[in-house]
C-alpha positions as CSV (number, residue, x, y, z in Angstrom):
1,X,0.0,0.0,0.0
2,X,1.4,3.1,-1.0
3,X,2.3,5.5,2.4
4,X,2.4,8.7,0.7
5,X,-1.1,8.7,0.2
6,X,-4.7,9.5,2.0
7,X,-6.9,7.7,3.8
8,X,-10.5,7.3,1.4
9,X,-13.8,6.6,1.6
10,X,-13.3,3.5,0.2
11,X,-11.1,1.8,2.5
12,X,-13.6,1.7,5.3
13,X,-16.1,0.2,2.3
14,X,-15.8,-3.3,2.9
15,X,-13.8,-3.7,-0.7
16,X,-10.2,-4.0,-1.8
17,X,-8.7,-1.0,-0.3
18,X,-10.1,-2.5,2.9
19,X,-8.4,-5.2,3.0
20,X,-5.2,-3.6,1.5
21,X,-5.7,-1.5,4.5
22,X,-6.2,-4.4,7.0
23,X,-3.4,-6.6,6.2
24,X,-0.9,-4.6,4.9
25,X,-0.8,-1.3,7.4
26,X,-2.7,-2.7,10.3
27,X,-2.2,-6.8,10.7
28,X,1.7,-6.3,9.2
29,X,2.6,-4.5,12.6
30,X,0.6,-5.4,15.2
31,X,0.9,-9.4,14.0
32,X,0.3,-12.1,16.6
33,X,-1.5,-15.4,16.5
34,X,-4.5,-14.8,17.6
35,X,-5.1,-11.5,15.3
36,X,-3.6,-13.2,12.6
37,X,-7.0,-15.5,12.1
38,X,-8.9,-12.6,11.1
39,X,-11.6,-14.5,12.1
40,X,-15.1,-12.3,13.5
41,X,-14.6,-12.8,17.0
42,X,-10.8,-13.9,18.7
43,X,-10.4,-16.9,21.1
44,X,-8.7,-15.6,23.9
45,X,-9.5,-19.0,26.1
46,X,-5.3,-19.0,27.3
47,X,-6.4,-17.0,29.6
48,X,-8.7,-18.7,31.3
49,X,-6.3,-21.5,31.2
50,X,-3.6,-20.1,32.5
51,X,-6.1,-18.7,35.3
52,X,-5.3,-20.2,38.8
53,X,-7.6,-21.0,41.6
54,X,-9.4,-17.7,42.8
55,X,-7.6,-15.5,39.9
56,X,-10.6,-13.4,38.6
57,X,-10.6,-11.6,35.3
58,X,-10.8,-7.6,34.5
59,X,-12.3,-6.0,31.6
60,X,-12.1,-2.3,30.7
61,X,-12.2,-0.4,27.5
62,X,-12.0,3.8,26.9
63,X,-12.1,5.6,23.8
64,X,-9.0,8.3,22.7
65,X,-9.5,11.5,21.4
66,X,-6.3,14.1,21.5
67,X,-4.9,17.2,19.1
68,X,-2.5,17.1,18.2
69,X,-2.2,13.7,17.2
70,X,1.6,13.4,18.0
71,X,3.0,15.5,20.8
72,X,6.4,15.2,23.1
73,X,6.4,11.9,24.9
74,X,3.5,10.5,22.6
75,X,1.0,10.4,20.6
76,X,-2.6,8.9,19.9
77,X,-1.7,5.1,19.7
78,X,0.5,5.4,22.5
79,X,-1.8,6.7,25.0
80,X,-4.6,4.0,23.9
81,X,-2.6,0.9,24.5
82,X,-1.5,3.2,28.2
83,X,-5.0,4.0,28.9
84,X,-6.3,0.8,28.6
85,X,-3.7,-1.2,30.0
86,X,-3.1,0.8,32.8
87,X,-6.9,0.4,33.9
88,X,-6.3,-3.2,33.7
89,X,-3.5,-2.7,36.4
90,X,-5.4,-0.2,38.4
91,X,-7.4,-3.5,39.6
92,X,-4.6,-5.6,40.3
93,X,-4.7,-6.9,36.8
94,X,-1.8,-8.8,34.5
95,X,-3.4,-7.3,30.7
96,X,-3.0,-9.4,28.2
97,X,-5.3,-8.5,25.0
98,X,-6.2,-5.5,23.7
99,X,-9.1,-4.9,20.8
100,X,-8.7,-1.8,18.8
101,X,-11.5,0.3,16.9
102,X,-9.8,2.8,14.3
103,X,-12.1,5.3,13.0
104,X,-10.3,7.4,10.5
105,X,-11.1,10.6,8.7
106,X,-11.3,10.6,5.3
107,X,-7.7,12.9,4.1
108,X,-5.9,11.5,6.7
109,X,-2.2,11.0,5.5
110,X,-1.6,7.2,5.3
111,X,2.1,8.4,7.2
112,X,0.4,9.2,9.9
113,X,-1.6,6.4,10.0
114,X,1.6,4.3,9.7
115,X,3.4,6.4,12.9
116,X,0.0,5.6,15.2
117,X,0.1,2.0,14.2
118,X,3.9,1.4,14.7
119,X,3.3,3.1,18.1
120,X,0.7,1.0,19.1
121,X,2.7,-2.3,18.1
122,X,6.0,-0.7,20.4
123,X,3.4,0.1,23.5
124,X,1.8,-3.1,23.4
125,X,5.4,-4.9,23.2
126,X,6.6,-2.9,26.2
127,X,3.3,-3.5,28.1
128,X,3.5,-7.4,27.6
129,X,0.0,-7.6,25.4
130,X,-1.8,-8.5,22.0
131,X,-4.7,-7.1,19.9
132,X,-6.4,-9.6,19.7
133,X,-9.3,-8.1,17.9
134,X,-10.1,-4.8,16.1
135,X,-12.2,-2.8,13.9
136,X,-11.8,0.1,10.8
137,X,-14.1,2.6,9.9
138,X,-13.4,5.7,7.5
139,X,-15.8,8.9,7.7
140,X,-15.9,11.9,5.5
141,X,-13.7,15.2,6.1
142,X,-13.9,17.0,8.7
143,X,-15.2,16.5,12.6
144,X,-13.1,14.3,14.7
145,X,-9.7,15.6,13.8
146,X,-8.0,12.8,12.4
147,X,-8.8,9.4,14.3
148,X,-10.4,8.3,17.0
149,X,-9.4,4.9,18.7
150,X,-11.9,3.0,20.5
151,X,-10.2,0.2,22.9
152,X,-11.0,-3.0,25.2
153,X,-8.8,-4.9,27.6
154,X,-9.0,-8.1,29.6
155,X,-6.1,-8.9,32.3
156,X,-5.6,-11.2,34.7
157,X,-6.3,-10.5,38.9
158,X,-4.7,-12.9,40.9
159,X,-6.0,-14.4,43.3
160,X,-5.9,-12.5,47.0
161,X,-5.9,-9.0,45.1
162,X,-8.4,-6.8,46.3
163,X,-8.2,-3.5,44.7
164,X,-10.8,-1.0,44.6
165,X,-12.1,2.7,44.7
166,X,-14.5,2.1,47.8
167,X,-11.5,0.8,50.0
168,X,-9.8,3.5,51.5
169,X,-10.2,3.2,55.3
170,X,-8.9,6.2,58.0
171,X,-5.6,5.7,59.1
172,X,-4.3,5.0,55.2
173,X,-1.6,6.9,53.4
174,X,-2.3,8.4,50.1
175,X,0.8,8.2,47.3
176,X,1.6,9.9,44.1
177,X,3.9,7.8,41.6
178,X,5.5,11.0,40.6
179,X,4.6,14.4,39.1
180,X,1.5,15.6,38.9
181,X,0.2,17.4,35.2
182,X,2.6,16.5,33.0
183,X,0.5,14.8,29.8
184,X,-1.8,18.0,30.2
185,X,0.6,20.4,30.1
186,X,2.4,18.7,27.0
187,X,-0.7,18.7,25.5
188,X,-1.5,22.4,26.1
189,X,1.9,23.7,25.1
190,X,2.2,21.6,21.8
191,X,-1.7,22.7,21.1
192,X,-0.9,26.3,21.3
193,X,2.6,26.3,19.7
194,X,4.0,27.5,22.8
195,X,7.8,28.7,23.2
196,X,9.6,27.3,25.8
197,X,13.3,26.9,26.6
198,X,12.8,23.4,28.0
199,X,10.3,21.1,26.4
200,X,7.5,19.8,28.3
201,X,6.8,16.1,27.8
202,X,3.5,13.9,28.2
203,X,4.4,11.1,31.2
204,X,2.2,9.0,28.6
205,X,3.4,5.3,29.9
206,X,2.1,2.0,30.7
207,X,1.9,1.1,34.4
208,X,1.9,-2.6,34.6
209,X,5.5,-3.2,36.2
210,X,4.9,-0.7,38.3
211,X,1.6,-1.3,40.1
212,X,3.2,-5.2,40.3
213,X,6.1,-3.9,42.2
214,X,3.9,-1.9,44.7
215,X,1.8,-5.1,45.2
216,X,4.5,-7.0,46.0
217,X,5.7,-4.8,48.5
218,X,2.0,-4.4,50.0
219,X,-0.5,-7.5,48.6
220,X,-3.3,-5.1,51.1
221,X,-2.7,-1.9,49.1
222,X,-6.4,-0.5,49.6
223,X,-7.0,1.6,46.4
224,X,-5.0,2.1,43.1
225,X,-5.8,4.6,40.4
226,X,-4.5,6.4,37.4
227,X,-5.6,10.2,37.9
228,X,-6.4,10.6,33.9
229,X,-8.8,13.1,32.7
230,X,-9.9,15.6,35.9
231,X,-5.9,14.8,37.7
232,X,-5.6,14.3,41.2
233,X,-7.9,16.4,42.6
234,X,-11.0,15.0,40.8
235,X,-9.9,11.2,41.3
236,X,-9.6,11.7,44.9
237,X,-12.8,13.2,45.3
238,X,-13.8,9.9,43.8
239,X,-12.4,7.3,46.2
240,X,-13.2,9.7,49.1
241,X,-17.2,9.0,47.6
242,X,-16.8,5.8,47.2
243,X,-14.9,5.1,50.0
244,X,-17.4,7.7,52.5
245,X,-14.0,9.2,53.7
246,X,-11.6,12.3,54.1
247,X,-8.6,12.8,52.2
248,X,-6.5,15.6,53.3
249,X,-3.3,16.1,50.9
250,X,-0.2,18.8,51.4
251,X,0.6,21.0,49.1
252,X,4.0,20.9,50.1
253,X,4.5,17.5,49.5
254,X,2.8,17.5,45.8
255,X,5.4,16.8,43.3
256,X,5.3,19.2,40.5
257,X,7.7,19.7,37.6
258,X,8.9,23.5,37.8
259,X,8.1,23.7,34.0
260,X,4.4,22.5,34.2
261,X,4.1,24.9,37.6
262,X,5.4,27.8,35.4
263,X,3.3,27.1,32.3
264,X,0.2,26.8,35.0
265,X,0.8,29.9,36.8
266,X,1.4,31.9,33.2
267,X,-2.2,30.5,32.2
268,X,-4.2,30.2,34.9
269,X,-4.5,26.4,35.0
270,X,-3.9,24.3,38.4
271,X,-1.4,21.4,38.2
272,X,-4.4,19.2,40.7
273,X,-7.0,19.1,38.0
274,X,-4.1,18.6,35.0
275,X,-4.5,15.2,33.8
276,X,-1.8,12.4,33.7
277,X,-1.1,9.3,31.8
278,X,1.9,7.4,33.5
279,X,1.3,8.5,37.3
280,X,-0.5,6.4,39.8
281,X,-2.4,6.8,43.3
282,X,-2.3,4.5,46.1
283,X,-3.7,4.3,49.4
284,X,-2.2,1.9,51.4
285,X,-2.4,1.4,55.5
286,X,0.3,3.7,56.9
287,X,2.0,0.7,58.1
288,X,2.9,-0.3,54.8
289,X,3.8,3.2,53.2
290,X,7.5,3.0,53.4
291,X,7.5,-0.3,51.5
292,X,5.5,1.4,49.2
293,X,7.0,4.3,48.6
294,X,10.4,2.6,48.3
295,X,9.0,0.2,45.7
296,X,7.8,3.0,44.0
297,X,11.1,4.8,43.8
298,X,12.9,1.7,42.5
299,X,10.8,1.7,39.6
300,X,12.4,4.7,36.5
301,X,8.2,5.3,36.7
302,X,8.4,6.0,40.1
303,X,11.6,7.9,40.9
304,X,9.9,11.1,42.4
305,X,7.3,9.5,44.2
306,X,5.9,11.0,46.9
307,X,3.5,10.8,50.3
308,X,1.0,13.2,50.0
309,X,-1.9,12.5,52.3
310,X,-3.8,10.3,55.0
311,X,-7.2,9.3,54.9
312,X,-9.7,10.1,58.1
313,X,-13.6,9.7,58.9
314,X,-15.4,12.3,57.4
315,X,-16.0,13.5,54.1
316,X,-14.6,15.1,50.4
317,X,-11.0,16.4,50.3
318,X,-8.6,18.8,51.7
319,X,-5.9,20.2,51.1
320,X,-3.1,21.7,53.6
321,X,-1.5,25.1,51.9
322,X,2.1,25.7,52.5
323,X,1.0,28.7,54.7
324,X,-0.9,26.5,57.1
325,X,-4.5,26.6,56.1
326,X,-7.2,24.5,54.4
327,X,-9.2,24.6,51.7
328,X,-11.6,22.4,50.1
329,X,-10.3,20.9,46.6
330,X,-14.3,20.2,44.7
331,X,-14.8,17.8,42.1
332,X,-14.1,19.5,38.5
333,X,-16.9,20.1,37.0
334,X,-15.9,21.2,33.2
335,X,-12.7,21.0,31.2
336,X,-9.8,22.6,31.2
337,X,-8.6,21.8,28.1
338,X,-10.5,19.6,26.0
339,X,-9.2,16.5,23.7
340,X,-6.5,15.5,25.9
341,X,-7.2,11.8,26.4
């Protein structure tokens, strides 16, 4: 197929540009048995085989939207195969298939189409998984800016992992895998064409290794979860719902990259509601925050880890200014930026 054309019409028609499309763009690089089939539906049944007694599966899928299409530390196919696998490991779980929708816009350079696809086949490596299934649509010019990519995962909890939103308890520890805002921020700049001396990249990576490591320093770890769209400030007023508890954070222990705090302060944005792609949250029992910190920090994903919080009886969340107040932080309720994830 030639790459220094356009995505048409016809190759989401069903016809011989279709399949062109299919086998030689899309099943060339992202090649694995079980895709290989092409049949309607993929047997995924090694899972359930290699399954052990009271290992439960996962299931998640998301849909990715995002202009510009590439930007530092990413791009759309990268933060798919991210997003969906680091769901998976938000619940304890091993991923190991993917599906993936493509909906692409008619005009679309087949180049581009080439970069996503390669990018997906080098996340999907990295994060240990397969596509196992997928889908391709073409619609006419104009509207969704490009391509939109529809996902679905299925991982593997094992068995004694017990990881969920409505389990923090007071007396836990709340944790940030690392600095908060950074994907947004990318996003933002590159969006805007802003000048900076340092560039600003997207912490777009998948989280797999990472959450395993904390597990195995802390099989109780009460709640895990990726603060995406909204950033920390909305996903803790999540688990603090869920959970019917308190969560008071510092300000003076949030790590923030001097870059993204600039570009924030210059704007008017605040680095709590910036979204991430490659950071996690835990809460843990204080007992076990050390281990989980450490485990953290021995992880490149977790270098500048950091304890933020505790959780107590009451309710929303809280935080602790560096001049010794409080303030409530609220649930966001618009966008700061939208088409980031």
């Amino acid at each position: 197929m030639d790459e220094s054309g356009k995505i048409k019409l016809a190759h989401g028609s069903g016809g011989a540009l279709m399949h062109e499309l299919i086998s030689e763009l899309i099943v060339a690089r992202l090649s694995n048995p079980v895709l290989d089939g092409l049949d309607d539906a993929a047997d995924i049944s090694d899972i359930i085989a290699a399954a052990g007694e009271g290992d439960r599966l996962a299931f998640t899928t998301d849909s990715y939207v995002v202009q510009p299409l590439f930007f530092p530390g990413g791009d759309i196919g990268k933060l798919s195969v991210c997003g969906t696998v680091n769901d998976l490991a938000m619940k304890g779980a091993r991923p190991a298939y993917l599906t993936l929708g493509l909906v692409l816009e008619e005009g679309l350079p087949v180049a581009d189409l080439v970069r996503i696809l390669d990018s997906i086949a080098r996340t999907s490596d990295a994060a240990g998984v397969s596509v196992a299934a997928g889908d391709t649509k073409v619609v006419e010019r104009g509207g969704i800016g490009g391509v939109i990519i529809n996902t679905a995962g299925v991982g593997l909890i094992p068995a004694g992992t017990n990881v969920s939103g409505d389990r923090a308890r007071p007396g836990d520890t709340v944790i940030i895998s690392g600095t908060i805002g950074d994907h947004e921020t990318a996003i933002l700049v590159a969006r805007e064409g802003l000048q900076l001396e340092q560039t600003i990249e997207s912490d777009c990576a998948p989280l797999g290794g990472l959450t395993a490591a904390v597990l195995a320093a802390c099989p109780d770890v009460h709640v895990m979860r990726d603060p995406t769209r909204g950033g920390l400030g909305t996903t803790l007023n999540e688990i603090a719902s869920r959970s019917d508890v308190r969560i008071t954070i510092n300000e003076s222990a949030l790590p923030v990259d001097q870059r993204v705090r600039s570009v924030c302060d210059i704007l008017g944005f605040d680095p709590i509601y910036m979204a991430n792609e490659g950071k996690m949250i835990v809460v843990a029992p204080s007992s076990s925050a050390d281990a989980v910190l450490d485990a953290m920090k021995s992880d490149p994903l977790g270098r500048n880890a950091a304890t933020i919080g505790v959780v107590s009886e009451g309710g929303g969340v809280r935080l602790r200014t560096v001049i010794g107040g409080e303030r409530p932080v609220v649930m966001l309720e618009g966008v700061q930026l939208p088409r980031i994830c």
